[in-house]
C-alpha positions as CSV (number, residue, x, y, z in Angstrom):
1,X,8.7,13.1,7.1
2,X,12.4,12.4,7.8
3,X,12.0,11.9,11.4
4,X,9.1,9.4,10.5
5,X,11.3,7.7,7.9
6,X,14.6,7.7,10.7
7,X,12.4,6.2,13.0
8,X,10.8,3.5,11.0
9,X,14.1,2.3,9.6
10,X,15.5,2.4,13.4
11,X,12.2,-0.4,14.1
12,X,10.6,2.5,16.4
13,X,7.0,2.1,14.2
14,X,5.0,3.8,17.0
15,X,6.9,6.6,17.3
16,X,7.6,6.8,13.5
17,X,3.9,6.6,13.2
18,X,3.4,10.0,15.4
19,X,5.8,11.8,13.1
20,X,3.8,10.5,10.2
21,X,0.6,11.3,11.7
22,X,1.8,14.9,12.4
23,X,3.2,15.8,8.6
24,X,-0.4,14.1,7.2
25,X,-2.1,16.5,9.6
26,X,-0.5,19.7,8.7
27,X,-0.3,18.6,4.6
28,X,-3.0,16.0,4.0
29,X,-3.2,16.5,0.1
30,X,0.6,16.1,-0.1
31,X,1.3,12.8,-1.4
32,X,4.9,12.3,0.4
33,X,2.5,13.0,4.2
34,X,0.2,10.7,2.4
35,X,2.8,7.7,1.4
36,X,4.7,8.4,5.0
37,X,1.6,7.9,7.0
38,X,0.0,4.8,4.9
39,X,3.4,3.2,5.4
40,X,3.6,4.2,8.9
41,X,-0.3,2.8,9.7
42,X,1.1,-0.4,7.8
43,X,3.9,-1.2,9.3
44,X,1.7,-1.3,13.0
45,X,-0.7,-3.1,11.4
46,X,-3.5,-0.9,11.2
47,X,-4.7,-1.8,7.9
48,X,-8.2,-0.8,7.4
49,X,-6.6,2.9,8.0
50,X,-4.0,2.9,6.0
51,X,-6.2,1.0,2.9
52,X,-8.1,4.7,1.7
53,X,-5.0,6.5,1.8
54,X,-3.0,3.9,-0.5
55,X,-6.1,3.5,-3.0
56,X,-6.2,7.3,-3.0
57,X,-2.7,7.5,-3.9
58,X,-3.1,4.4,-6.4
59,X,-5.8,6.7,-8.1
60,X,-4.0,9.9,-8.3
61,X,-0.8,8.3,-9.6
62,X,-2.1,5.3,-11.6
63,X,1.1,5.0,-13.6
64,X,3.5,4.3,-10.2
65,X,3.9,0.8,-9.6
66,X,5.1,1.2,-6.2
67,X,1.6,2.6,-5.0
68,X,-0.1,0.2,-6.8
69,X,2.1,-2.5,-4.6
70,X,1.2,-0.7,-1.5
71,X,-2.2,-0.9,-2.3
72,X,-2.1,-3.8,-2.9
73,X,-0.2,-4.6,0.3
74,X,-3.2,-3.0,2.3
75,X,-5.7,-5.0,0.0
76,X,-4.1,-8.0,1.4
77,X,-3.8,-7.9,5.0
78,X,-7.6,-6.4,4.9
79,X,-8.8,-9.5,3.5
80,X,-10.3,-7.7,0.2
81,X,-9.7,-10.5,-2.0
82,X,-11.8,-9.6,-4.5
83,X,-10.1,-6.1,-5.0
84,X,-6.6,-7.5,-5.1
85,X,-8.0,-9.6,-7.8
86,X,-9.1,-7.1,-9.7
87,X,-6.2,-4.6,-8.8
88,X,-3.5,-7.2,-9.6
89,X,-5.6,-8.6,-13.0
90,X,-5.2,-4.3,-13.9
91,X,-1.7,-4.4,-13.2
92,X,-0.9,-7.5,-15.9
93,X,-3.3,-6.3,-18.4
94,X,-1.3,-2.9,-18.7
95,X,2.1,-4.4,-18.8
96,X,2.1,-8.3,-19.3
97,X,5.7,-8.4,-18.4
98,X,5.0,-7.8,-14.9
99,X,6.4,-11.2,-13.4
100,X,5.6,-9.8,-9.8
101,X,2.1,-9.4,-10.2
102,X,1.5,-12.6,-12.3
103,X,3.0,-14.4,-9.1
104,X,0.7,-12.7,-7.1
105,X,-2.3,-13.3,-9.1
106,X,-1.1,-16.7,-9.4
107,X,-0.5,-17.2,-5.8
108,X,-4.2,-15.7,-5.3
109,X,-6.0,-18.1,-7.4
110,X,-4.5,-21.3,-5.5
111,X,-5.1,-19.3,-2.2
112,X,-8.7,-19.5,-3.4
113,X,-8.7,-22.7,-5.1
114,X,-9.0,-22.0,-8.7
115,X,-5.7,-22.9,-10.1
C-alpha cells in the first residue's frame, strides 16, 4: 500500500494503480487494500470500478466522513445523481453542521434546476 500511495503522490496513477491492484488482490476484505485501490481506480478515472468498493466501505464504516466523501466522489463522476442526492441529504440529516455537504447538496439542486 506504500508503494501505491509513493506513486500516486509522485503523479505515477498507472503504476500506483498496479501496486493498489496487487495489495486488493492478496487482502480484498482489508479496508486500507480497499480505500488504496478505490482511490487508485479514481484517480485514472475508472469510476464505475472504483464506485462498489467506496459504497462498500461507506457501509461498513458509516460513521467516517471521509468514505462517505469518497463515495460520494465516485457517485459523481458516475453520473448517479439520484444517489448523491440521497447520500449527501444522509450526511446533513446526521450532523446539520456539515457546511461541506450542504454546499454540495446545494450545488446539486441548481445543477438540476430545483433551487
Amino acid at each position: 500500500l506504500l508503494l501505491a500511495q509513493q506513486a500516486r503522490q509522485a503523479g505515477r496513477a498507472d503504476e500506483a494503480l498496479e501496486y493498489a491492484r496487487e495489495a486488493w488482490q492478496v487482502a480484498p476484505y482489508a479496508p486500507g487494500a480497499q480505500l488504496e485501490y478505490c482511490i487508485s481506480l479514481l484517480a485514472v478515472n475508472r469510476n464505475d470500478e472504483a464506485l462498489p468498493i467506496a459504497r462498500g466501505l461507506a457501509k461498513r464504516f458509516p460513521a467516517d466522513g471521509n468514505l462517505a466523501r469518497l463515495l460520494a466522489i465516485s457517485l459523481a463522476r458516475t453520473g448517479d445523481a439520484v444517489g448523491l442526492r440521497e447520500l449527501l441529504g444522509d450526511m446533513v440529516a446526521a450532523a446539520p453542521a456539515n457546511l461541506e455537504a450542504r454546499v454540495a447538496l446545494a450545488r446539486l439542486a441548481v445543477q438540476e434546476g430545483k433551487a
